[in-house]
C-alpha positions as CSV (number, residue, x, y, z in Angstrom):
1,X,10.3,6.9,29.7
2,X,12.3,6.7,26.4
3,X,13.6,3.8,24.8
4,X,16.7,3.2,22.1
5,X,17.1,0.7,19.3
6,X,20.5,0.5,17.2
7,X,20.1,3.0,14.2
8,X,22.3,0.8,11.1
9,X,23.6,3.0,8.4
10,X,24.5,1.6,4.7
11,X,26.3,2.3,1.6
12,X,23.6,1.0,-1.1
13,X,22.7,-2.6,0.5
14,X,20.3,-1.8,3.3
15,X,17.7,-4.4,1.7
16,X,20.3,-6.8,1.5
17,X,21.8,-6.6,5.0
18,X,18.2,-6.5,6.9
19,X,16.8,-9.6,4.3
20,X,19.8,-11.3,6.1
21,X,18.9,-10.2,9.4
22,X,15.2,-11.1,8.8
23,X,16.1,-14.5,7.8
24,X,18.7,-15.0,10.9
25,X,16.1,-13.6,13.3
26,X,12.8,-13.8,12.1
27,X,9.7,-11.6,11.6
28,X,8.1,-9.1,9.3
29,X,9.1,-5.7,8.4
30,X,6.5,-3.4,9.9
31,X,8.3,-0.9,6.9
32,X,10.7,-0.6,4.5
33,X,10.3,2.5,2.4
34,X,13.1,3.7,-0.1
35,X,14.2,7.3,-0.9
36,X,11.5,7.5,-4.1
37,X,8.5,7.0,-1.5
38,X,9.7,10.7,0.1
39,X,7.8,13.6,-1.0
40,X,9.4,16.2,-3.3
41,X,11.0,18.6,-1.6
42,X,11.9,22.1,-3.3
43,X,15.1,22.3,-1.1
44,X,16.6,19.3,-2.2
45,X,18.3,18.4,-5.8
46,X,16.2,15.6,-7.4
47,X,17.2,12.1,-6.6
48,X,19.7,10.1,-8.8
49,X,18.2,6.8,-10.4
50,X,20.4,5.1,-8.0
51,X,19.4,6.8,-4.7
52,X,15.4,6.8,-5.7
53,X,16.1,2.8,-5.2
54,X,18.2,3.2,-2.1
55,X,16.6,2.3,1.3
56,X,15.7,5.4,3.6
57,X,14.2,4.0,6.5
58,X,13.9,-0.1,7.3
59,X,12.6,-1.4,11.2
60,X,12.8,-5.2,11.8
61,X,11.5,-6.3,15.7
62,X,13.7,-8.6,17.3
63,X,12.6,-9.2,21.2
64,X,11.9,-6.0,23.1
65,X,14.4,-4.3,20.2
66,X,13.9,-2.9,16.7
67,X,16.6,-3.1,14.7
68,X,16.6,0.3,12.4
69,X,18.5,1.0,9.4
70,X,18.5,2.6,6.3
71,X,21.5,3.9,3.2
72,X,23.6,7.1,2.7
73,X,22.7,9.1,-0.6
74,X,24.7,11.1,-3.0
75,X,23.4,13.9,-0.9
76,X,24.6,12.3,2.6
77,X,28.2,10.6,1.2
78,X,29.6,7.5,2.0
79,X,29.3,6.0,5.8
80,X,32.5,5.1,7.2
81,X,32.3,1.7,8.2
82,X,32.9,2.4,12.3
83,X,30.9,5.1,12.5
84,X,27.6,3.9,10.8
85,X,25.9,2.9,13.9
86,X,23.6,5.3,15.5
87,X,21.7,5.1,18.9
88,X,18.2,5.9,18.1
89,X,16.2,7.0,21.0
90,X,12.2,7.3,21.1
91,X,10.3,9.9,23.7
92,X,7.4,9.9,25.3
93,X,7.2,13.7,24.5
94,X,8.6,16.5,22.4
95,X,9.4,17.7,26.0
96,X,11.3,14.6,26.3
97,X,12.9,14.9,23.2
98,X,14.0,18.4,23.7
99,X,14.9,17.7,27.4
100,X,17.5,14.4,25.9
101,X,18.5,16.3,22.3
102,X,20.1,19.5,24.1
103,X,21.3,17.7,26.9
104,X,23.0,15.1,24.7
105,X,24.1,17.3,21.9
106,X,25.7,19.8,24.3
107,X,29.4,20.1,23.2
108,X,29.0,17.9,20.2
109,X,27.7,18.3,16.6
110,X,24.0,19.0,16.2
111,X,23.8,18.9,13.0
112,X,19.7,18.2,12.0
113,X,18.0,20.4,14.9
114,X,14.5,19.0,16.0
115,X,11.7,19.6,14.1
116,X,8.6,17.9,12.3
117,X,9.3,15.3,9.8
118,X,6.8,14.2,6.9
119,X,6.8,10.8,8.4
120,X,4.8,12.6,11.5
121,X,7.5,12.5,14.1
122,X,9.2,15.7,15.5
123,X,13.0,14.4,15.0
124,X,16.6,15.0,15.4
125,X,20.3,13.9,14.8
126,X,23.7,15.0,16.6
127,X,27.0,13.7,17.2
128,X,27.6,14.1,21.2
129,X,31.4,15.5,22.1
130,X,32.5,11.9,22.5
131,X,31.9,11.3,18.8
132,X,29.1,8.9,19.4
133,X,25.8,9.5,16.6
134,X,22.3,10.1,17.9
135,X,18.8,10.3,16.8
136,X,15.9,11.7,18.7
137,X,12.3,10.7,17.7
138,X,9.2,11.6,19.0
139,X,6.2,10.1,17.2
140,X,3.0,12.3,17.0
141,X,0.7,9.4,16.4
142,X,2.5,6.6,18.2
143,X,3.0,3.4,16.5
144,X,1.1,-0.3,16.6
């Protein structure tokens, strides 16, 4: 059965927002990698200065949650405060994930299709017809 966590999107203080949350709540990161960690990729411009420093993916556990977040690029654009929460959902299967993304997506905005990430997860993101942002993750190698 699947399971969602609140996806938090930012506009350069990521870090700052979840060191907040982390001292409100409690607990470790189990990661916080920033867009410089990312492997080159010959598809993409190279990275400002700016956005190499920027936070691409951050989890913090709180309870039977994980808070998720991470910051827009010069490549993404600003978030729109309102509409910089996402509802992240994670499958037990890419059967799963397919089975939720096409279901969900139908009549919206898919616009990153599912497919293998270099983080090891077969992933995707879609804004459904009522304007509400999801991801879909299924992890290869599950996580501790």
């Amino acid at each position: 059965m699947a399971y969602i966590n609140p996806y938090l999107l930012f506009n350069g203080n990521c870090e700052e927002a979840f060191l907040f949350y982390q001292s409100v709540f409690g607990g470790e990161f189990p990661y916080m990698g920033k867009f410089k960690d990312m492997p080159a990729d010959d598809n993409c411009p190279p990275l400002t200065a700016e956005d190499a420093e920027r936070v691409m993916h951050v989890s913090l556990p709180i309870g039977n949650t994980i808070l998720m977040g991470s910051d827009s690029n010069s490549q993404s654009g600003d978030v729109v405060m309102g509409a910089n929460v996402s509802i992240s959902i994670n499958t037990e299967s890419r059967a799963e994930a397919d089975k939720i993304f096409n279901g969900l997506s139908a009549g919206g905005n898919a616009f990153m299709p599912m497919n293998d990430t270099f983080w090891g997860a077969y992933f995707g993101m879609f804004i459904d017809k009522f304007g509400i942002h999801w991801m879909v993750n299924f992890d290869e190698v599950p996580q501790q």
